[in-house]
C-alpha positions as CSV (number, residue, x, y, z in Angstrom):
1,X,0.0,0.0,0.0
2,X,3.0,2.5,1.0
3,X,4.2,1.9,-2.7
4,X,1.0,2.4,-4.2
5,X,0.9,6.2,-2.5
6,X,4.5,6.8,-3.3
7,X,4.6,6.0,-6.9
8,X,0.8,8.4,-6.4
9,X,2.5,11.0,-5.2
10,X,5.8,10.7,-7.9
11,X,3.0,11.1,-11.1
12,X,1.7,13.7,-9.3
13,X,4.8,16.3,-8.9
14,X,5.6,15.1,-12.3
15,X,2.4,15.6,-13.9
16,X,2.4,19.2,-12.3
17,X,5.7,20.0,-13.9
18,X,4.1,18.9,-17.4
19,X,1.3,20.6,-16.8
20,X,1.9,24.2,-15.4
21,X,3.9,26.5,-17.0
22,X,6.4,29.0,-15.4
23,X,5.7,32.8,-16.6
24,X,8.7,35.7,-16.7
25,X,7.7,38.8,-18.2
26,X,10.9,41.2,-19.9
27,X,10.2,44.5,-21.7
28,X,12.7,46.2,-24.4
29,X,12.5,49.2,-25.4
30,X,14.8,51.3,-28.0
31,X,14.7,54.6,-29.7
32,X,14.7,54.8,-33.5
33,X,16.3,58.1,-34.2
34,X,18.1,57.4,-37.8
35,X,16.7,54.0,-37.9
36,X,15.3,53.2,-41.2
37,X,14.1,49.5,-40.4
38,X,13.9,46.3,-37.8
39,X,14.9,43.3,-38.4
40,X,13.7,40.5,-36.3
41,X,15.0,36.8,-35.8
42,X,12.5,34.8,-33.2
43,X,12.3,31.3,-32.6
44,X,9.3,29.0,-30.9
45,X,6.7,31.2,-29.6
46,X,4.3,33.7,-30.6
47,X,5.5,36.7,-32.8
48,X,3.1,39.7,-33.0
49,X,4.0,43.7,-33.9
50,X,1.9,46.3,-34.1
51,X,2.4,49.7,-36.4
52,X,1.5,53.1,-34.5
53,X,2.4,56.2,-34.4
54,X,5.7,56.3,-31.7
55,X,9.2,57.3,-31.8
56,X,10.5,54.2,-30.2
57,X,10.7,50.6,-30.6
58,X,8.6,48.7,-27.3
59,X,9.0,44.7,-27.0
60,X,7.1,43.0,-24.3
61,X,7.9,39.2,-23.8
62,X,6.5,36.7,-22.1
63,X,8.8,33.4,-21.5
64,X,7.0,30.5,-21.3
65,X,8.9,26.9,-19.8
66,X,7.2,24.2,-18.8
67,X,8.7,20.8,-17.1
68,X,10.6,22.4,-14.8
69,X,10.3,24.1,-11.2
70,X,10.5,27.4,-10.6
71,X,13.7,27.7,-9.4
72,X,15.3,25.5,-12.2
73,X,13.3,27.7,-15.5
74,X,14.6,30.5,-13.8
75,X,18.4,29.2,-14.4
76,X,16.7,28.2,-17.7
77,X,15.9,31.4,-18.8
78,X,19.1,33.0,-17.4
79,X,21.1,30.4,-19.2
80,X,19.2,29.3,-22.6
81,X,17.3,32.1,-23.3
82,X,18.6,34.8,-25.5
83,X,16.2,38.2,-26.1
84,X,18.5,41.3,-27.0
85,X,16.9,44.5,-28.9
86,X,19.9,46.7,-30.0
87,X,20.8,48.9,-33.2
88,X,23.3,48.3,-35.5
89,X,24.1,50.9,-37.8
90,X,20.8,52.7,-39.3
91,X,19.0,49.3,-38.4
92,X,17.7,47.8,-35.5
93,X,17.9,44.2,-34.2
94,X,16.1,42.0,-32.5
95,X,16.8,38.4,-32.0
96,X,14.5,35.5,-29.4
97,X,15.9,32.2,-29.3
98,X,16.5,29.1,-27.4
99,X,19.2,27.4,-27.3
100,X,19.7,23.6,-27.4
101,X,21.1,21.5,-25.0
102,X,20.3,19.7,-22.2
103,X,17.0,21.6,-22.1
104,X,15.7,20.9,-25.8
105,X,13.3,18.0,-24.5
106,X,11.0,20.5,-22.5
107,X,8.2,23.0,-24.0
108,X,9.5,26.4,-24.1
109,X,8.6,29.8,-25.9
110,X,8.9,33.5,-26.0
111,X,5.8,35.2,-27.1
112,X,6.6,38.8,-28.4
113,X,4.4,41.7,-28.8
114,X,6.5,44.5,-30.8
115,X,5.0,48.1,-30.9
116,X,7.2,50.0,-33.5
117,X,6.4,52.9,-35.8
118,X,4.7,52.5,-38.5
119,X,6.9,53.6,-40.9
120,X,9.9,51.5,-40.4
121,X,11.1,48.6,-42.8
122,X,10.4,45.3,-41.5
123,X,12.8,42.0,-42.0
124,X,11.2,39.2,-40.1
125,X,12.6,35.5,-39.7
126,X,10.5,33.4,-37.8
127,X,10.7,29.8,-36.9
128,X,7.7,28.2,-35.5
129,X,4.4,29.6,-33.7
130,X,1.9,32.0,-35.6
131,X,3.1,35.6,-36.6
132,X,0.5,38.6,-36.8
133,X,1.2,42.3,-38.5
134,X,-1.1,45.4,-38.3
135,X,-1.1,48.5,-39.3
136,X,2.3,48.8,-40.7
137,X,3.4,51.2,-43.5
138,X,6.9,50.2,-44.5
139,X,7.6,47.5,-46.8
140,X,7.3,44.2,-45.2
141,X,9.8,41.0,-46.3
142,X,8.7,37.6,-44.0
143,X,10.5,34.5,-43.6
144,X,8.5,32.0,-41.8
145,X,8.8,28.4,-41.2
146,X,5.5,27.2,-39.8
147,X,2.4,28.7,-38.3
148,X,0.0,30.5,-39.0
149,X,0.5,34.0,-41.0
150,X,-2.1,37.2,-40.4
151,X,-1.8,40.3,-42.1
152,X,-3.7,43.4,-42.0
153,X,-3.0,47.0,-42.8
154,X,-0.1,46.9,-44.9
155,X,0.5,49.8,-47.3
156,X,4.0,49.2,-47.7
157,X,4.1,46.4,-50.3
158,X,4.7,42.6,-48.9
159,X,6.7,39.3,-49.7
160,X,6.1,36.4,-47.6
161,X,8.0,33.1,-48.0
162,X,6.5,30.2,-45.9
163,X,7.1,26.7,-45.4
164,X,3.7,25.3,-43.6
165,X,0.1,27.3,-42.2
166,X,-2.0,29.3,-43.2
167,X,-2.0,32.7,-44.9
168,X,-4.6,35.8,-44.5
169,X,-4.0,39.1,-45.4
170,X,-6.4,41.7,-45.6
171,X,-6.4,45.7,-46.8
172,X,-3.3,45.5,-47.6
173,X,-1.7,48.5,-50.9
174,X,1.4,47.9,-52.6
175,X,3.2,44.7,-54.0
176,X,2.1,41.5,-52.7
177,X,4.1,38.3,-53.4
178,X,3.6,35.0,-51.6
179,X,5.4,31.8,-52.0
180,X,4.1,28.9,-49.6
181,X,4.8,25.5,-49.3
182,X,1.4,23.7,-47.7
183,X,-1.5,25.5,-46.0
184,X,-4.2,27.9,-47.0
185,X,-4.3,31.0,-48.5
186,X,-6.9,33.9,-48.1
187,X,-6.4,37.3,-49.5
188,X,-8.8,40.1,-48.5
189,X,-8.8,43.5,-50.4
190,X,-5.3,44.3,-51.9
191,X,-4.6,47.4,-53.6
192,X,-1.8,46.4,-56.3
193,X,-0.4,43.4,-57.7
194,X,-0.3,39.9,-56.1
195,X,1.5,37.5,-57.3
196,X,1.0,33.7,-55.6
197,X,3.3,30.6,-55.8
198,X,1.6,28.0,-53.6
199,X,2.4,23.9,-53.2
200,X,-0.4,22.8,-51.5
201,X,-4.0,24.3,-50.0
202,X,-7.1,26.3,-51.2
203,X,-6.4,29.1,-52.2
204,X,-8.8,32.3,-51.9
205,X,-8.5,35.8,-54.0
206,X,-11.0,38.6,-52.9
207,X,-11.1,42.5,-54.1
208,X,-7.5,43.0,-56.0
209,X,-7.3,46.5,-57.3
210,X,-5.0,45.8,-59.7
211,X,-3.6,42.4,-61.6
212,X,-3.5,38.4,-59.8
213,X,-0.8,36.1,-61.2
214,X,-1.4,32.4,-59.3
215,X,0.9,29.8,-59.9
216,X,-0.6,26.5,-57.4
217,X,0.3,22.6,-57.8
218,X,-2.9,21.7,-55.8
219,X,-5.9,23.0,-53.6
220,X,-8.8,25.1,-55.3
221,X,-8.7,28.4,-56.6
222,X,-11.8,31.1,-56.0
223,X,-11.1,34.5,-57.4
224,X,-13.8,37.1,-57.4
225,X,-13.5,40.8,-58.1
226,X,-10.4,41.8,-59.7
227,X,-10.0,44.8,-61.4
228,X,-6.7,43.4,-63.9
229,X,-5.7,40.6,-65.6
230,X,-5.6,37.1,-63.9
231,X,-3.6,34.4,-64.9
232,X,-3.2,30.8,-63.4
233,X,-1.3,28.2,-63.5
234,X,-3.2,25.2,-62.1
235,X,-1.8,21.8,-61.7
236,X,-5.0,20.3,-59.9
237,X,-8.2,21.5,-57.9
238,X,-11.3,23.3,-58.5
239,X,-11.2,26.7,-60.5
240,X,-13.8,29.4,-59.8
241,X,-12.9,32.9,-61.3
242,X,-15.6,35.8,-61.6
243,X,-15.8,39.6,-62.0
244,X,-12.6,39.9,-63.4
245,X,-12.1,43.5,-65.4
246,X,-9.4,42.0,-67.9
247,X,-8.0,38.7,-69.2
248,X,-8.4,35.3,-67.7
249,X,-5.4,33.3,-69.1
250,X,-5.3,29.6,-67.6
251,X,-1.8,28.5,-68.9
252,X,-2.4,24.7,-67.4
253,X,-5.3,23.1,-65.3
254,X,-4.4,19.5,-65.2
255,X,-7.8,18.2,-63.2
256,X,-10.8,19.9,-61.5
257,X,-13.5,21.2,-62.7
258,X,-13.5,25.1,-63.8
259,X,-16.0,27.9,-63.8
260,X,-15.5,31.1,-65.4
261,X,-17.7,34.2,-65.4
262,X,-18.5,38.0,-65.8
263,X,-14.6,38.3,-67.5
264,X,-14.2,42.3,-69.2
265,X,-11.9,40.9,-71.4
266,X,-10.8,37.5,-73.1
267,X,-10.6,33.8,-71.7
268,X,-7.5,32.2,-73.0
269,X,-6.1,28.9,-72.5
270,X,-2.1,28.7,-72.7
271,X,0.0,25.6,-72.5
């Protein structure tokens, strides 16, 4: 019986190790006085930044660790965690990673909330964990393994390379390129042209104010409104295209069924 309520009380403390997560909270803040952009490396976690209008860069984290006590994800943290904000030349950096080690079997993350102004030139690289951008008015260039990707509010023009999740931009003006791997892909009112390389997932084109060039290996296509041309290049999926102002060229639709209406100009089929 002893054994029974030892071996009880053992899954217990570790079960609450799993289970609860240790919380430390850091704040960075810089000035940007002759900055012209920020460039950001983050790792596993949460990556969000928000355009206003301020003078200085603010970065609130919140370091997650589970598996651990207290007392051992705060040497974690001190040791393994690496979160520095600092400029370099007319550029400033900041970088959130974890190192590997010893600790790389437990669940950790930084979640980052970045307030910068709006105006500055962002150069994100993210690793894992979803990434959201609002209201920002410089050009935007995203790197991003996996996770999901949300956009809204940028007038800067906007190239996004990802490996896995979904994408959804909306009101966004300016050049919009997107190359994706696997996931979904929704785009919501887009002042200028988009252009779309995608490997796998639906993809879904809504109120482009200007011409759509889609380039997709699987997944269905819906396009609706679009005041330019639209070409595709489909290699299987369901194609629905309507209101288009221009052309509809479909260069190659291996399988899926198609429907295409209410086109200002002509429908032409390329190989």
């Amino acid at each position: 019986m002893k054994t029974c309520i030892i071996l009880a009380g053992l899954f217990t403390v570790a079960l609450s190790a799993q289970t609860f997560a240790y919380i430390e909270k850091k704040e960075l803040r810089l000035g940007t006085e002759g900055l012209e952009s920020l460039v950001i490396q983050s790792g596993p976690g949460e990556l969000r930044v928000l355009g206003a209008k301020t003078e200085g860069i603010l970065v609130e984290a919140e370091i997650e660790v589970r598996g651990l006590s207290d007392e051992d994800a705060q040497d974690f943290i001190a040791e393994d965690i690496e979160l520095r904000l600092r400029k370099e030349g007319n550029a400033a950096r900041l970088k959130s990673d974890i190192r590997e080690g010893f600790w790389k079997k437990l669940k950790a993350a930084v979640h980052l909330t970045v307030r910068v102004p709006d105006r500055l030139l962002l150069d994100i690289e993210d690793g894992s964990g979803s990434v959201g951008l609002e209201e920002i008015m410089g050009p935007i260039r995203l790197r991003d393994g996996s996770g999901s990707v949300r956009i809204r509010g940028a007038t800067g023009g906007l190239s996004i390379v990802d490996g896995s999740g979904e994408i959804a931009v909306g009101n966004a003006r300016g050049r919009l390129d997107i190359n994706d791997g696997s996931g979904d892909i929704d785009i919501r009112s887009a002042a200028g042209p988009v252009v779309i390389e995608d490997g796998s997932g639906s993809i879904t084109v809504t109120n482009v104010d200007g011409d759509l060039e889609i380039r997709d290996e699987s997944g269905s296509i819906t396009v609706q409104r679009v005041s330019g041309s639209v070409r595709v290049r489909d290699g299987s999926g369901s194609m629905d295209i309507r209101g288009v102002g221009k052309d509809v060229i479909v260069e190659r639709d291996s399988s899926g069924s198609r429907r295409i209406s209410d086109v200002g100009g002509s429908i032409r089929e390329q190989e």
